[in-house]
Each structure stands twice: as C-alpha cells, then as structure tokens.
C-alpha positions as CSV (number, residue, x, y, z in Angstrom):
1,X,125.9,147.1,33.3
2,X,128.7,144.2,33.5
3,X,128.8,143.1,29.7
4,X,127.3,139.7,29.5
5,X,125.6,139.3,32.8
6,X,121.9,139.6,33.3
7,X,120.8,143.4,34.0
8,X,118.7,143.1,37.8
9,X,117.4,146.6,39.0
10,X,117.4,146.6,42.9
11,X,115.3,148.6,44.2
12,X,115.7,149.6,47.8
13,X,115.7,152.1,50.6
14,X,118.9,154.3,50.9
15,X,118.6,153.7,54.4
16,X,119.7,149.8,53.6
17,X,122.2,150.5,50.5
18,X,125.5,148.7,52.1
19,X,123.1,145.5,52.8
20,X,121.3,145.7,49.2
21,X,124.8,145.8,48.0
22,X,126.5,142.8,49.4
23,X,123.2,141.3,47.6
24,X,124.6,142.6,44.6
25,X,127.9,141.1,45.3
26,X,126.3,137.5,45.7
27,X,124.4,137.7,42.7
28,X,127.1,138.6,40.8
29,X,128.6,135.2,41.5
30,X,126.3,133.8,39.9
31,X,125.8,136.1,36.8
32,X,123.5,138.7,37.7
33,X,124.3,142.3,37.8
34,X,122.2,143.7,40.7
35,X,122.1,147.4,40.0
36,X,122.4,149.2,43.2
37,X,121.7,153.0,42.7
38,X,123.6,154.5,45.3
39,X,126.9,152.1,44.0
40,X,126.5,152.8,40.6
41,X,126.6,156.8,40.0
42,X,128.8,158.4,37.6
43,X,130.0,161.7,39.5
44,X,129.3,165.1,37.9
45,X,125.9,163.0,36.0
46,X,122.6,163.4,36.7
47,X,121.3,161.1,39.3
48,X,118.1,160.6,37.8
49,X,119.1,160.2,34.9
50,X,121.2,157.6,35.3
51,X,118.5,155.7,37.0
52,X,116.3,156.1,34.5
53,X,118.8,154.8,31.8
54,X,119.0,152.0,34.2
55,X,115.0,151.5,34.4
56,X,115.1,151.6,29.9
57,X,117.8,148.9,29.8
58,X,117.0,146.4,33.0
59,X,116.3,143.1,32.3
60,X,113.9,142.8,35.3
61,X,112.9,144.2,38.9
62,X,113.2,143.1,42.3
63,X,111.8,145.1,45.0
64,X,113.9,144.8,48.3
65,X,110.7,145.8,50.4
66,X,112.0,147.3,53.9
67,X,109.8,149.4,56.2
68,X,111.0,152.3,54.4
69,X,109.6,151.2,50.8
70,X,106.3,151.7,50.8
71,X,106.5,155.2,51.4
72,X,109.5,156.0,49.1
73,X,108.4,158.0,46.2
74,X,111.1,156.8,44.4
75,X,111.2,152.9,45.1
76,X,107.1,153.1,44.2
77,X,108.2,154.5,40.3
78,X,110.8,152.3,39.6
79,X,108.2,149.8,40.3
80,X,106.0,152.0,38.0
81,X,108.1,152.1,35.5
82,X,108.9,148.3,35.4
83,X,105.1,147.3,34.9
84,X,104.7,149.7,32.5
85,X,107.6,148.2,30.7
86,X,106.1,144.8,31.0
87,X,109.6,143.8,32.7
88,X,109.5,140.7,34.9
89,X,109.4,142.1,38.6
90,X,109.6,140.3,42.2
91,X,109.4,141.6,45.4
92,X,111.0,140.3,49.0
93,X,109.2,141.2,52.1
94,X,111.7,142.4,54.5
95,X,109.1,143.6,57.4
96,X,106.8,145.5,55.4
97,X,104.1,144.0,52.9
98,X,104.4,146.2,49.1
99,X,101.7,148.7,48.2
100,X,100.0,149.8,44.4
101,X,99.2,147.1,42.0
102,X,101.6,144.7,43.2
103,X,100.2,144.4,46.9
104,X,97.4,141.4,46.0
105,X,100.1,139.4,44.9
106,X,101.7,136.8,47.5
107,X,105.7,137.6,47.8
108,X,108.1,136.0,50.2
109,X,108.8,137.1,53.2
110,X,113.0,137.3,54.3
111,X,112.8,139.9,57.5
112,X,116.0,139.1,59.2
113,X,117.4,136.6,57.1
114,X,121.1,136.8,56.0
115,X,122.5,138.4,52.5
116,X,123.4,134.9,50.9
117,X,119.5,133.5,51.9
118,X,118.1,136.6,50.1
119,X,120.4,136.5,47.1
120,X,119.7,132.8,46.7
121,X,115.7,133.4,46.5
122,X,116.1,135.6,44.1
123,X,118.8,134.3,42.1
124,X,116.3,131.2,42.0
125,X,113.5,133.3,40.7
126,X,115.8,135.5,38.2
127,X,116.4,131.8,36.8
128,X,113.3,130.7,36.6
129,X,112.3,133.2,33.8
130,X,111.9,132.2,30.3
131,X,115.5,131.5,28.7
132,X,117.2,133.4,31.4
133,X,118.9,130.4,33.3
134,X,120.6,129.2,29.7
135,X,121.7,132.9,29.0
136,X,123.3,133.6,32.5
137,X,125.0,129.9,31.8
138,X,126.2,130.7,28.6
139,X,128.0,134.0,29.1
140,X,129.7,132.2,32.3
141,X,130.5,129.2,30.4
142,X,132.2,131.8,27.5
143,X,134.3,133.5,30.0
144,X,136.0,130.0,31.1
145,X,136.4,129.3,27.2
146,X,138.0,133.1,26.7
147,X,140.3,133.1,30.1
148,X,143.5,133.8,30.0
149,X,144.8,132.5,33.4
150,X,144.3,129.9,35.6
151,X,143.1,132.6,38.2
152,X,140.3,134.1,35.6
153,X,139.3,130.2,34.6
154,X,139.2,129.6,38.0
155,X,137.0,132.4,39.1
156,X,134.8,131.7,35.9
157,X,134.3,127.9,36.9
158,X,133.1,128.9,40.7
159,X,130.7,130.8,39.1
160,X,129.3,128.1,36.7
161,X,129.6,125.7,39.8
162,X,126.8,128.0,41.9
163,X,124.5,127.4,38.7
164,X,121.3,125.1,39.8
165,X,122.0,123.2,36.7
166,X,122.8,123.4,33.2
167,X,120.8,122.0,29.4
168,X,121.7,119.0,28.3
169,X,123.4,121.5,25.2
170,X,125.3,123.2,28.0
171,X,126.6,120.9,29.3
172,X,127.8,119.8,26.1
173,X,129.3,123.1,25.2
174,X,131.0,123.2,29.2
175,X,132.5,120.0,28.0
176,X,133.5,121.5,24.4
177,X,135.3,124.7,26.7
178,X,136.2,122.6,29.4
179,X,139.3,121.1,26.9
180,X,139.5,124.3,24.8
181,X,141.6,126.2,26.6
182,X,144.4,124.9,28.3
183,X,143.8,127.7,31.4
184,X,140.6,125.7,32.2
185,X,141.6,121.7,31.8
186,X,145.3,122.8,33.3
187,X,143.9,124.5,36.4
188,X,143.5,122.6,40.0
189,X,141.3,125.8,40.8
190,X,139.0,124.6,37.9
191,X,138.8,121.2,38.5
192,X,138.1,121.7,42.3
193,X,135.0,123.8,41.1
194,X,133.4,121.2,38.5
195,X,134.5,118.5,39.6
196,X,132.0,118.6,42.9
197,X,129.6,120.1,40.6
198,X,129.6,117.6,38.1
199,X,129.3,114.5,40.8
200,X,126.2,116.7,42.2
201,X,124.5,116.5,39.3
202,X,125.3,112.8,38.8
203,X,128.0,113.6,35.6
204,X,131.7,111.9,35.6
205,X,134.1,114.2,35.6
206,X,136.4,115.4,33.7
207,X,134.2,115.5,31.2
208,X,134.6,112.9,28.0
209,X,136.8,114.9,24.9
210,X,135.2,114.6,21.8
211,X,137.2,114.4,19.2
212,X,137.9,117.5,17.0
C-alpha cells in the first residue's frame, strides 16, 4: 500500500486487469490506492497470500462486477471476506448484476462507460464514508507542505485540486501549507492548480497569510 493514501481493494476479473488498472491509476490522483491483484505481486511470494494480507489491511471493497464475477470463486471471497470484516464495500455493475448477500442491494450500473466515469463514481462513494474524505485530504495536503520541488508541489496540488471539496479546518491548514513551503507559494504549476480550485469553490486566491 502507498503510505498515506486510502487502502481500496479492487476486486475484478483477470480477464479485465489492464482496464481495472487504469482505474487504479485515476484513483490514485485523487488519493486512493486501488489494489489491483494482478499489478501488485511480489515475485517468488505466495499469490494468495499476498491477497489475503491485502483483504486484513484494506480500508474498504469495491467490486468491479463484469460478466465474469459472478462465477469467480475468488472475486465471490474477497467479497466474503470483506463482510465478514465489516469493511465498507460497493459494487459497479459492469453487465452483470452481483450474486450472495450483496445481490438485494441496488448498485450502479457503468457497462461501457469510460475508466475516468468509473473512477469518479467510486472515488465519490470512497468519499462519502465516515471521515474518509478529510483523511484522503489531509495526507494530500501534507505532501504539498513536505515537497521538495516545484514538480512534487505541483503534482501534490493537482491532486488536492480533483478533491470535491475540503472542511472549513482544511482549508485553513491548505492555507497554513500553501505559504509554508516556498516549493508550493513559488510554483506556477501550484498556483495553476488552486487557483481554479479555489474560484470553484467561491474562495480568493492566493489564500490570506496569517501571520506567524
């Protein structure tokens, strides 16, 4: 797991592993980890159990639900092992409907929509959970206090940018990092990320400097 970002098991069909990993790669803009199996394996490890370290540790589920799903063995007991792990867990319908104890429940349906449409639904779910949204913001808004170059602030400030929106504190403490680090307030690649940010959420920017 990427240290600081929120820990999302995807589980998926092998059969759609390059598609459920350019997924990942959108989530990961905005602060999610999206733990792709078939991506993540240490060579000369045990397969298995390195997805079951990944099933102890998640911080919650989302099914990726192709044809192929419902009749994966495997898909079906990392879902298993979610639920019985009380983890938070959501499902997208991509042309088949889920099966077990999850199938009475209504999920969204995505069949044949693009990578960034799928991301975005569940990015917007993942931050909808209880004190996740702040937490994903947080560790984003540490790494454009802790960069070192305008390249890394600048990177770091996209990401807080894709954000829905932030706390009244965290906006406070994006402020606070904002003229912390010189990397951040001197880089054009920073202020052409908040900057449209900011005037989307009705906020002047740059943002007022409190005095130290």
């Amino acid at each position: 797991w990427k240290p600081g970002y929120l820990r999302l098991f995807l589980s998926h069909s092998a059969v759609h592993k390059a598609w459920v990993s350019d997924v990942s790669n959108q989530l990961a803009v905005v602060g999610i980890h999206g733990f792709v199996a078939h991506d993540a394996m240490t060579v000369s490890r045990s397969w298995s159990q390195q997805i079951q370290q990944a099933l102890r540790t998640m911080d919650a589920l989302v099914l990726l639900n192709h044809p192929e799903v419902p009749t994966s063995a495997w898909c079906q007991t990392e879902v298993g092992w979610a639920l019985g792990r009380r983890a938070p867990v959501f499902v997208v319908r991509l042309g088949a409907d889920p099966v077990g104890p999850i199938a009475d429940l209504q999920w969204p349906s995505h069949a044949g929509d693009t990578v960034e449409r799928v991301a975005e639904i569940v990015g917007q779910w993942v931050y909808g959970l209880p004190g996740v949204g702040d937490r994903i913001a947080d560790g984003l808004i540490a790494r454009l206090g802790e960069a070192m170059n305008f390249n890394d602030a600048g990177a770091a400030a996209s990401r807080i940018a894709a954000l829905p929106n932030l706390s009244d504190e965290l906006w406070q403490r994006l402020a606070a990092v904002f003229w912390s680090n010189d990397q951040a307030y001197g880089s054009v690649l920073v202020r052409n990320a908040l900057a449209p940010f900011y005037a989307q959420q009705g906020r002047v920017f740059p943002p007022e400097r409190l005095p130290e």
